[in-house]
N, C-alpha and C positions, 0 to 999 in steps of 0.2 A: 400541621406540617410546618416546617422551619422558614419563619419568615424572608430568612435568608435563600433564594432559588437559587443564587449558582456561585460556585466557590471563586474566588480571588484568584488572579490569576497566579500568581507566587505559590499559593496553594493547591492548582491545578499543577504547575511545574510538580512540586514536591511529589505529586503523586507519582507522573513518570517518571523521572529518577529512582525511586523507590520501585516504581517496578522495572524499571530496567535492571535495579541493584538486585533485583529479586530473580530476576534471570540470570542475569551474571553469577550470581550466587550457584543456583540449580545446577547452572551449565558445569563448572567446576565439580560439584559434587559428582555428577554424574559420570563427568570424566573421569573421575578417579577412577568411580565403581567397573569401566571401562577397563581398567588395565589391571582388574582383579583376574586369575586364573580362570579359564572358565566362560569366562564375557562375549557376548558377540558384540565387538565392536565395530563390522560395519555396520549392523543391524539397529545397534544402539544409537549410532550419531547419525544415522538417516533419522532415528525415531526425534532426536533433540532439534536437528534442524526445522523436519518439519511442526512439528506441535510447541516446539520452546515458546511461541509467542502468545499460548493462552493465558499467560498472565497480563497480557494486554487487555484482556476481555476479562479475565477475573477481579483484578484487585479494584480499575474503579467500578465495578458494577457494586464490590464489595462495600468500596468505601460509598458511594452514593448511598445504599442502603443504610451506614451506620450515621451518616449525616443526615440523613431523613431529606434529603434535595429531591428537588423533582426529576426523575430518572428521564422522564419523556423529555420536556426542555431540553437537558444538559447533554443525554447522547440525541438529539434530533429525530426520535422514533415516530415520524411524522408520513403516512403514504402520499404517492404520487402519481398525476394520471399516466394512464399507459401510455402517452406519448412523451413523456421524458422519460421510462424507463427504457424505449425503445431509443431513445438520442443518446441516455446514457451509455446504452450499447455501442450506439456506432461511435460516438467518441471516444473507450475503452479502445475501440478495434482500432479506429485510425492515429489516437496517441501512441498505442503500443507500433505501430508500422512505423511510425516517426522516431519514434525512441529508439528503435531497432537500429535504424539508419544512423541515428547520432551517438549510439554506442559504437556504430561501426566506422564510421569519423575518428573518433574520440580514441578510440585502439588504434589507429594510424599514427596519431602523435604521442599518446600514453599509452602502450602495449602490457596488459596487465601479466606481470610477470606468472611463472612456471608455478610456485607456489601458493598461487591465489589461487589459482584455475584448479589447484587441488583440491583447493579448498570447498569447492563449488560442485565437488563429485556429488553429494548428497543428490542434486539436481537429477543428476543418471537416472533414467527411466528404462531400464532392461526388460524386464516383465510387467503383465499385465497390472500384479501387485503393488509394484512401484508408482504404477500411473495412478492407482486407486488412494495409491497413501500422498502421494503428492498433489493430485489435485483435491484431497480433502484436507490438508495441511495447506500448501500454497497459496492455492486459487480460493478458497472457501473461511477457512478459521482464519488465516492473515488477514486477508481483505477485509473481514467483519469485526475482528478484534483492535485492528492497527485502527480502521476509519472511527470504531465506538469511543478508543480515546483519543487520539488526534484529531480529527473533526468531528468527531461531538467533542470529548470531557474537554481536552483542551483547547479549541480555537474558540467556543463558544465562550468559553471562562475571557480569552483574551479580549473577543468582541464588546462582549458588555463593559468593557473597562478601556477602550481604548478606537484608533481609526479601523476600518472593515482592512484596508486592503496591509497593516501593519501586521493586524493578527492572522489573514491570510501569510504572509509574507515567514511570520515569525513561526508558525505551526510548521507551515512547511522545511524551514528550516532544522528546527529539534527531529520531525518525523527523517529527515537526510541524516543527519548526526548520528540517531540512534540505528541509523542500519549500518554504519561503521565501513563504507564500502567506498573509499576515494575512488575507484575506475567508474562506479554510475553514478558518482555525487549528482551531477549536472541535471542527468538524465529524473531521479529521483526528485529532485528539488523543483522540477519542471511540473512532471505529472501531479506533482502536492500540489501548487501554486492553483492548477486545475480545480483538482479535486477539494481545496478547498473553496474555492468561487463557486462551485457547484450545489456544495455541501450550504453555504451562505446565501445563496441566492434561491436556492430552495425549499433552505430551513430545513432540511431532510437530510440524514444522513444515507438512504437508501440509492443514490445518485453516487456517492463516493464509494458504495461497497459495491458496487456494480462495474464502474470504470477501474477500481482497483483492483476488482476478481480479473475481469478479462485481462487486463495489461497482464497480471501475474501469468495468466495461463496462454498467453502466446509469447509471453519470455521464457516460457518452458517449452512451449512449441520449437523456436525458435534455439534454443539453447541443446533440443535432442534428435531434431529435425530439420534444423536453418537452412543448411547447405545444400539439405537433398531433394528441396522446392526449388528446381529449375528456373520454373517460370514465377516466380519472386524475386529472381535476383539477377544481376546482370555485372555478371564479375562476381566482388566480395559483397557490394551494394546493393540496396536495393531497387528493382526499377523504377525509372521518372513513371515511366507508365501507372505506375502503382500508388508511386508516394506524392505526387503531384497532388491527382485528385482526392489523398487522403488530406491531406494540408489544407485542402481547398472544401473540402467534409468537416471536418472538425471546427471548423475556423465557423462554417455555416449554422453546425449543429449548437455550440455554443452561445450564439448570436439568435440560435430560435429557443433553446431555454427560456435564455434572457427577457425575451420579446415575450414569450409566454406568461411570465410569473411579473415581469411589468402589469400586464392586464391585472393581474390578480391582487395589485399590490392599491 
């Protein structure tokens, strides 16, 4: 094996750019092929939004293999006991009710305009099928694609080279950027921040595929469903009844991780 165990961080960036450039790329082609005679083009840009980001998941597993790196180190493929999978959850649950609330802030003062929200039809969950392709696009391939290279390939590459809470700080950063979405900047650069202390203090990337699956799959709850959960919401917001004790959940949940993998350490 390559003496060398985990790439430089310069050389970690390079890779995501490269696959983002490699997305970017597909995306275009496919749009073309889109406005060929013939196309189902809502069919088709549901199918790009949701699965476009396997090459998240592809190229560094690819490239790890043609480097001969230790695949386990570098994506964090490490288990964890059932009691932080079960914290990962409830922190999933009470970040995504928090997030909810601070997008719903956040459109108060920056109301994302008419053509973005078109942008975002892909979301639409009208039949059972839609539910099926978007929570195995969303909530599942995202979550495990985006956490393998962002908190594995890349925040690990930044850790070994640099301060814990810089390369927290700076992953989460690139993972905001690369989702190109100024109206949940905030909100996204948040739950990284999270989810990378998670991922770091665990050494497990299975903590960040889990809080990122759920956030994703009640931001769809919430984006096909929001308004028509009465008792969630109180006005446009969401209730103190609700978001209080989640604030006050998460804050907990994180603080018994911590406590836990202290012992261990």
């Amino acid at each position: 094996m390559n003496e060398k165990k985990y790439p430089e961080p310069v050389e970690a960036l390079v890779v995501v750019l490269l696959t983002l450039g490699f997305i970017l790329v597909a995306a275009v082609v496919l749009a073309l092929l889109m406005i060929l005679p013939g196309s189902n083009i809502n069919a088709s840009s549901k199918l790009i939004y949701v699965f476009g980001g396997i090459p998240f998941l592809v190229v560094p597993l690819i490239y790890v293999k043609i480097r001969k790196y230790d695949a386990g180190a570098i994506f964090r493929f490490k288990s964890i006991p059932v009691e932080v999978v079960m914290l990962s959850m409830v922190i999933g649950i009470t970040i995504g009710i928090i997030g909810d609330e601070l997008d719903r802030l956040i459109q108060m003062i920056l109301p994302i305009p008419p053509w973005f929200i078109e942008q975002l039809q892909f979301l639409t969950a009208a039949t059972p099928y839609d539910w099926i392709l978007l929570l195995l696009g969303v909530v599942v391939l995202a979550a495990l694609s985006e956490e393998i290279l962002f908190r594995g390939f890349l925040q690990v590459s930044l850790e070994r080279k640099g301060d814990i809470t810089r390369a927290v700080l700076l992953t989460s950063l690139t993972w905001t950027l690369v989702h190109v979405n100024p109206y949940w900047a905030i909100q996204i650069f948040i739950i990284g921040v999270v989810i990378g202390f998670l991922a770091w203090r665990t050494n497990s990337i299975i903590p960040a595929i889990i809080v990122h699956g759920i956030n994703n799959l009640l931001s769809l709850i919430f984006y096909n469903m929001g308004d028509q959960v009465t008792w969630y919401l109180v006005g446009n917001h969401v209730s103190l009844v609700i978001l209080l004790p989640s604030a006050v959940v998460l804050v907990w949940s994180i603080q018994r991780v911590t406590a836990l993998y202290r012992k261990t350490m």
